[in-house]
C-alpha atoms as an extended CHARMM CRD file, in Angstrom:
* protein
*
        67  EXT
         1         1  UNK       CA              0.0000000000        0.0000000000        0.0000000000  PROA      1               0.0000000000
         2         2  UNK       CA              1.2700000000        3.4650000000       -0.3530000000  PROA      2               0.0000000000
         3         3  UNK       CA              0.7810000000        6.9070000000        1.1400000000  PROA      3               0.0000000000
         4         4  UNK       CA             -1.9450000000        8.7060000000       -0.4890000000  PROA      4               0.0000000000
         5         5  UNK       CA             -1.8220000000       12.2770000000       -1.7700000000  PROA      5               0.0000000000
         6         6  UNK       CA             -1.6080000000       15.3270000000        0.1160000000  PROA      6               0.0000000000
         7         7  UNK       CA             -5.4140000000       15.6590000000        1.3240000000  PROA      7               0.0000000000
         8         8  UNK       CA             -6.5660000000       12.3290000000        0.2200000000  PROA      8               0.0000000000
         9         9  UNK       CA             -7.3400000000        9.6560000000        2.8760000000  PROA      9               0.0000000000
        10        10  UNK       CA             -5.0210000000        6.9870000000        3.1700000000  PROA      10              0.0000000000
        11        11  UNK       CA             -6.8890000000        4.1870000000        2.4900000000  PROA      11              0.0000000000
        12        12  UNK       CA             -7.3010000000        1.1800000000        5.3430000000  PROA      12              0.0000000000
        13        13  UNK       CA             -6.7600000000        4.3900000000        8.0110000000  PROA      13              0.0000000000
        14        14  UNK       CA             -8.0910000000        7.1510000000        9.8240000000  PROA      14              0.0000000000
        15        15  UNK       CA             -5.7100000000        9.3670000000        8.7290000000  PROA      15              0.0000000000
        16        16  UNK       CA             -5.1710000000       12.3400000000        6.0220000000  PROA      16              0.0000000000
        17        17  UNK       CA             -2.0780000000       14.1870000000        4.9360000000  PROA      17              0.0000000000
        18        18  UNK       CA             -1.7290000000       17.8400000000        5.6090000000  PROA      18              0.0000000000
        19        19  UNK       CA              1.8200000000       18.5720000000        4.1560000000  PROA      19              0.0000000000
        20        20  UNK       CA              5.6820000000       17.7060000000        4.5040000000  PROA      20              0.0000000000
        21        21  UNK       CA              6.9910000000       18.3110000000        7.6740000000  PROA      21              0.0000000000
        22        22  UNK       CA             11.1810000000       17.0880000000        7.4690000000  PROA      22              0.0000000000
        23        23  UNK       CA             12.9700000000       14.4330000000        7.8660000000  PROA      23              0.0000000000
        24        24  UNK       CA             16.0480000000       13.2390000000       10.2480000000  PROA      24              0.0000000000
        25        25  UNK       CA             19.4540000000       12.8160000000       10.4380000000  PROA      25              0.0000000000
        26        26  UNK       CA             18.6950000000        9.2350000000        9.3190000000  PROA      26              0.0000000000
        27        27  UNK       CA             16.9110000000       10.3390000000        5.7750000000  PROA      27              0.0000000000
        28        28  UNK       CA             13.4810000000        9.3090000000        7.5190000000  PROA      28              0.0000000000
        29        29  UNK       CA             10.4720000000       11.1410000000        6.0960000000  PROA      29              0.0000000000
        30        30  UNK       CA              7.9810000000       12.5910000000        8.3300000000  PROA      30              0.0000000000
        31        31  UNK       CA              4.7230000000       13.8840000000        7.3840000000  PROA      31              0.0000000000
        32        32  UNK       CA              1.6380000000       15.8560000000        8.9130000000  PROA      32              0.0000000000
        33        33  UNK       CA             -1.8070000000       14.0870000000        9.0950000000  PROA      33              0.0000000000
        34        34  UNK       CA             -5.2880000000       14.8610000000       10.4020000000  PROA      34              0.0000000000
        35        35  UNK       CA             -6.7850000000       12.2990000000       11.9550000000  PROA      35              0.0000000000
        36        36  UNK       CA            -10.1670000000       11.3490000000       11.5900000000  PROA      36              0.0000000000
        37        37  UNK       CA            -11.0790000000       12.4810000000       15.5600000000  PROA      37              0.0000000000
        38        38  UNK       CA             -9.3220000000       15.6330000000       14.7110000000  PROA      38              0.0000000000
        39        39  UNK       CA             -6.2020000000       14.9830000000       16.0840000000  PROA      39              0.0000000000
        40        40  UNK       CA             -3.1750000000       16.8480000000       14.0670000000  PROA      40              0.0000000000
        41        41  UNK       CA              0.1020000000       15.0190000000       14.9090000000  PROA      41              0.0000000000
        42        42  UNK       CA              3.4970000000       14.4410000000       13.0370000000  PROA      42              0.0000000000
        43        43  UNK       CA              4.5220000000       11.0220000000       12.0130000000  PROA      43              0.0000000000
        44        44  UNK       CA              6.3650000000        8.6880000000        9.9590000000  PROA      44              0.0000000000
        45        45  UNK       CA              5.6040000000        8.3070000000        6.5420000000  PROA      45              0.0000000000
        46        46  UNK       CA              6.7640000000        4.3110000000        6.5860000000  PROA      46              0.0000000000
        47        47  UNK       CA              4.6480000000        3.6090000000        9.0920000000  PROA      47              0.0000000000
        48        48  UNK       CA              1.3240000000        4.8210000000        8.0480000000  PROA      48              0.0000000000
        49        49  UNK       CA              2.9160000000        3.2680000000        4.1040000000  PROA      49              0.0000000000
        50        50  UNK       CA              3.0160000000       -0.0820000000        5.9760000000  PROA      50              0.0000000000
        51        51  UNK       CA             -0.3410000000        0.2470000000        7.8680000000  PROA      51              0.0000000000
        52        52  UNK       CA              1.5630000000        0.1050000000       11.2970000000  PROA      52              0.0000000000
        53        53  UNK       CA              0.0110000000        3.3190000000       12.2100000000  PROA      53              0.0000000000
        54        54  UNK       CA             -3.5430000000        3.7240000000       11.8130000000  PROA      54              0.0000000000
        55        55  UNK       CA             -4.3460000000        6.5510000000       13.7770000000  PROA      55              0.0000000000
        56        56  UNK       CA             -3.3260000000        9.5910000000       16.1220000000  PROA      56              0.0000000000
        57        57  UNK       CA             -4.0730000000        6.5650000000       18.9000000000  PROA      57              0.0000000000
        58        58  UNK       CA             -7.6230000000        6.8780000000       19.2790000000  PROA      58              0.0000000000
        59        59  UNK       CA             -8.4320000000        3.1230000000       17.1640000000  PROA      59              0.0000000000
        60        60  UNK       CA             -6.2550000000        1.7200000000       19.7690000000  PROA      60              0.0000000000
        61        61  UNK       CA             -8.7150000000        3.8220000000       23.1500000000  PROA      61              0.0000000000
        62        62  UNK       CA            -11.5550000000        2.7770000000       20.9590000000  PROA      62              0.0000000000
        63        63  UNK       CA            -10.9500000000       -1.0700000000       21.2500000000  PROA      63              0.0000000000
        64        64  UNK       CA             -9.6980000000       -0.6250000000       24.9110000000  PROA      64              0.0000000000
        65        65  UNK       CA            -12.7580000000        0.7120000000       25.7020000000  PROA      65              0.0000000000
        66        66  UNK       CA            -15.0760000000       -1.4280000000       23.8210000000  PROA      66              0.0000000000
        67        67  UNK       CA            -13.5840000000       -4.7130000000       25.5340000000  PROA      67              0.0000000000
């Protein structure tokens, strides 16, 4: 799967991209996203690529909650 355009939903998450925020010492993109509760945070572009990260967290209080 790959990260979806700038504004565009990536697809199998909660999560949108805003824009390009940098990336570190190690070459590691970062990017901002909007999650679906809301939430603005930074993260890595691999990991929401990969469909490690799903959301700003809230999936994972969601399912806490529910069980």
């Amino acid at each position: 799967m790959t990260t979806a355009k700038i504004g565009k939903r990536v697809k199998g998450t909660r999560l949108t991209p805003l824009r390009y925020s940098h990336m570190d010492q190690h070459r590691v993109s970062y990017f901002v996203y909007r999650c679906e509760c809301g939430t603005v945070k930074t993260i890595r572009k691999y990991h929401v690529k990969v469909s490690r990260t799903k959301s700003c967290g809230c999936l994972n209080k969601e399912s806490y909650l529910k069980n």
